[in-house]
N, C-alpha and C positions, 0 to 999 in steps of 0.2 A: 823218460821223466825221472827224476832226483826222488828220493825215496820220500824226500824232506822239502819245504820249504822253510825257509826261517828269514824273518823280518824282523831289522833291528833298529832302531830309533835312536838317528845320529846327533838329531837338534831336534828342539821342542819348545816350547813357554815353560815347562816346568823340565825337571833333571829328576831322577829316582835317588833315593837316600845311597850314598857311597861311603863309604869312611877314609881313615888317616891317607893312605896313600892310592888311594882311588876316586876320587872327587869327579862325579860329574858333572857338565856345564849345563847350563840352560838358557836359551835366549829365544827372542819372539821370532820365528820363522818353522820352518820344516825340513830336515832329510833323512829318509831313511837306505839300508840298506838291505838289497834283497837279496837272496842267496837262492835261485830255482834253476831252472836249466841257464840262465846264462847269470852273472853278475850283475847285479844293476845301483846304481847310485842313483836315486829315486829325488830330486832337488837338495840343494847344496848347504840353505841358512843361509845366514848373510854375512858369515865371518870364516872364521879359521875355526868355529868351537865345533864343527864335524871334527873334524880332525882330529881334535881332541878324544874326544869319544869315540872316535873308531879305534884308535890307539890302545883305550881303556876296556874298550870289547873285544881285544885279538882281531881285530877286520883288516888286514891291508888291499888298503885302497888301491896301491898299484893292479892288484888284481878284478879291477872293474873291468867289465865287458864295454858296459853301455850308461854314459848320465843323460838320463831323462830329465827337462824342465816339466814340471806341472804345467806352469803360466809365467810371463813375465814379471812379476816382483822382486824388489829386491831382497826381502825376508826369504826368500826360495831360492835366490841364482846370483847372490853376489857373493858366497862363497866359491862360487867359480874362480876367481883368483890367485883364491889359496889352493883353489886343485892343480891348478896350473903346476903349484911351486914342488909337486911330490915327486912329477916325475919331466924326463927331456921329451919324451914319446907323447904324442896328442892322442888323446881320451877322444872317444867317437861321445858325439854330444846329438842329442834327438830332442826338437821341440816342434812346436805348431809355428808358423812363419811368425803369426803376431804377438811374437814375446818380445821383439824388440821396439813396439809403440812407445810413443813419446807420452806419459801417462806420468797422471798428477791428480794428490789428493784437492778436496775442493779448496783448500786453503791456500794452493798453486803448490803446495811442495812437492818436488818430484818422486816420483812413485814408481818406478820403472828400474831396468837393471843399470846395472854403474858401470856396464861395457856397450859401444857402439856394436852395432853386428860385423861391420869389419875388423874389429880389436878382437871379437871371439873366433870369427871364423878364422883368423890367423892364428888363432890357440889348440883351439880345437876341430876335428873334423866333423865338420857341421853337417848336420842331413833336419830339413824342415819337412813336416808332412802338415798339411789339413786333414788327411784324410787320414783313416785305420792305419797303423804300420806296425806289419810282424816285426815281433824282436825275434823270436824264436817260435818253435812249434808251440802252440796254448801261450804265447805271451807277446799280448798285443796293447801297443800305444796306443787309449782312442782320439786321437788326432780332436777334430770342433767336437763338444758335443751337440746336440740339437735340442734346445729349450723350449720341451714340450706342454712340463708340468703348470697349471695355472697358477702356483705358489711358490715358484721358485724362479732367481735370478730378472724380478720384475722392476726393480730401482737399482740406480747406482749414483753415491756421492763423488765418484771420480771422475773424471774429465780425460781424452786425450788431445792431443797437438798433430792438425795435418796439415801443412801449406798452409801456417800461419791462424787455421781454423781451429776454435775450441771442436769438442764434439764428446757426448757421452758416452764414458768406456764402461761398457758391459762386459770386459776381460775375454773374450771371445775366444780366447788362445787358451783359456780353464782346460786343463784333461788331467787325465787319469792313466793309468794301466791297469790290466788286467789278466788273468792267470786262471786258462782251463785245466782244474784236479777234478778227479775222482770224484771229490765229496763237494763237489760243486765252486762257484767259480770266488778268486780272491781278486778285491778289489782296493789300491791303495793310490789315494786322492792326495792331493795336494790342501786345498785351500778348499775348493769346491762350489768357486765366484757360479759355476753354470750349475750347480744346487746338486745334492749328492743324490737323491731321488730321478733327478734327469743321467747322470753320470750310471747309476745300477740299469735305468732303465735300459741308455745306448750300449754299454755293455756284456748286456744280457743278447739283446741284438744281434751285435757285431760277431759274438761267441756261438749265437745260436745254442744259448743256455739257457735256462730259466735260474736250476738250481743255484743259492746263493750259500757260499761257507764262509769269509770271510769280507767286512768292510770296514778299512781303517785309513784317519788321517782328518787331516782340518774338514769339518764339516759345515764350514763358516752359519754358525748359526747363533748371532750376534743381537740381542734385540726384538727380535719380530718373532712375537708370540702366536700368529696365525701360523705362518711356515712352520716354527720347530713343531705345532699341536700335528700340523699336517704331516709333519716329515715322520713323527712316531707313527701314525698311522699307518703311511704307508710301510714303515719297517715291520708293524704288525700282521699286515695282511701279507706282507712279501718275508718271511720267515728268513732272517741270518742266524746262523748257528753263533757265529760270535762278531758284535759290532765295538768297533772302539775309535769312539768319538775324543779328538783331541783338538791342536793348535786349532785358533780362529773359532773354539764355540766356546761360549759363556759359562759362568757356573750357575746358572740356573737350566741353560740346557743339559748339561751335564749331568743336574740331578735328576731332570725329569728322563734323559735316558737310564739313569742307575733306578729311579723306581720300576719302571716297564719295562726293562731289560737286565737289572741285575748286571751292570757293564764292568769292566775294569777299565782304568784310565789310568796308556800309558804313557812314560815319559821318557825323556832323553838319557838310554842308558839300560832302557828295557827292551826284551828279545822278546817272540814267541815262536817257533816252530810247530808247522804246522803236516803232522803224518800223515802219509797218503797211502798208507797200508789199509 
C-alpha cells in the first residue's frame, strides 16, 4: 500500500479561490482524482472543465489506471468525451450496467448520459459489474448498493424509458468506492441517489470494516429535513474522523453538518492527502 493517499477534486458546484494565472473552474457535476495503489478518475463532470483542473493540479490524466462511473448522469459521465480527446489508447472504464437507462427529469428532460452504451464501449474498454469489483488489493467498487436505511433513497422525481414504458428511476446504478487503510476505511461517493448512510453501511460490509476515516462527495441531501436530521445521526453514532459533504447537498445541510462536525467544504481545485503512517 502507498504510504499516501491523496484525493483531488476535479469538478465541483463551487471552484477554490485561485488567482491571475491559475483560475479554477467550477460547474454542477462531480470528479475526483485519486491517487492510492492504482490511479482512479473517480466520474468525469459534464464537460472538459476536469481537465481544466487537472492541468492546474499537475495530474496527468494520461496516467489513470481506471475511470469509475458513480451512476448514470450526465453531471458525472459526459465529460467522458473530453477524456476521449487526451489520449489514442482506451481508458479501461468500470460502472454498474444501469448507467446507460434511458432517464428523464419529471419535466421529460433527458437526464442520462449523452453517449449510447455502443458509442462508449467503442471508446473505451468497458467492464459493467452489479456486483463488488476489486480494483486492487483494499479498493473496491461497490457495484448496487442495498437500500436498507428507512430514511434514505424512498422518493424519486425522475422517471425512466423501457419498451416505450414510463417507470420510476430510483438510480439503482448509485455506487461508490472504497479503500481499506490502516486508520480505517475511505469512502468517495458520487451523488449518493442510494443515500450515503446505505453506501458506509454496504461498504463497511463488503470491506469487513467497521472502522470509518474518511467520507467524501455529493451527499444528495436536498430538502428533506427528516433524512439530513437522520443522516447526522447516524454519522454521530458511526464516528468519521473526517466527513466532507459536497456537490448535490444544500446550504443548509452543509451548515448543520459544520455545526456537528466542524467540516471543511471542499471544492474544485482542493486536494487532501491522507497518511497512512
Amino acid at each position: 500500500m502507498n504510504d499516501s493517499i491523496k484525493i483531488t477534486i476535479l469538478c465541483e458546484d463551487q471552484a477554490r479561490m485561485g488567482y491571475r494565472d491559475k483560475i479554477f473552474l467550477a460547474q454542477h457535476g462531480f470528479c475526483a482524482f485519486i491517487e492510492a495503489d492504482r490511479r482512479i478518475l473517480f466520474d468525469t463532470g459534464a464537460t472538459d472543465v476536469f481537465l481544466h483542473n487537472a492541468a492546474l493540479s499537475g495530474i496527468d490524466l494520461k496516467t489513470t489506471d481506471r475511470v469509475v462511473l458513480s451512476h448514470g448522469h450526465w453531471d458525472h459521465a459526459d465529460g467522458l468525451k473530453a477524456l476521449c480527446e487526451t489520449s489514442s489508447a482506451k481508458f479501461r472504464l468500470l460502472a454498474h450496467p444501469g448507467v446507460f437507462v434511458d432517464r428523464h427529469k419529471a419535466s421529460g428532460e433527458y437526464n442520462g448520459i449523452g453517449w449510447h452504451r455502443e458509442e462508449v464501449a467503442a471508446r473505451f474498454d468497458l467492464l459493467l459489474s452489479e456486483a463488488p469489483y476489486r480494483i486492487a488489493k483494499g479498493i473496491y467498487f461497490l457495484g448496487q448498493i442495498p437500500r436498507t436505511n428507512d430514511f434514505e433513497a424512498l422518493r424519486t422525481n425522475f422517471y425512466h424509458v423501457a419498451e416505450g414504458e414510463r417507470f420510476p428511476d430510483f438510480i439503482l446504478d448509485d455506487s461508490a468506492l472504497v479503500i481499506d487503510t490502516p486508520k480505517g476505511l475511505v469512502i468517495v461517493s458520487g451523488c449518493s441517489h442510494a443515500g450515503i448512510c446505505n453506501i458506509v453501511d454496504h461498504a463497511r460490509k463488503v470491506m469487513g470494516q467497521d472502522r470509518l476515516h474518511t467520507v467524501l462527495g455529493g451527499f444528495h441531501l436536498m430538502g428533506e429535513t427528516l433524512q439530513l436530521e437522520r443522516t447526522i445521526d447516524f454519522f454521530k453514532a458511526n464516528r468519521v474522523a473526517h466527513l466532507y459533504p459536497m456537490h448535490c447537498t444544500d446550504l443548509p445541510a452543509l451548515t448543520r453538518f459544520y455545526q456537528e462536525f466542524g467540516i471543511r467544504k471542499l471544492c474544485a481545485g482542493d486536494s487532501i492527502v491522507i497518511d497512512m503512517a
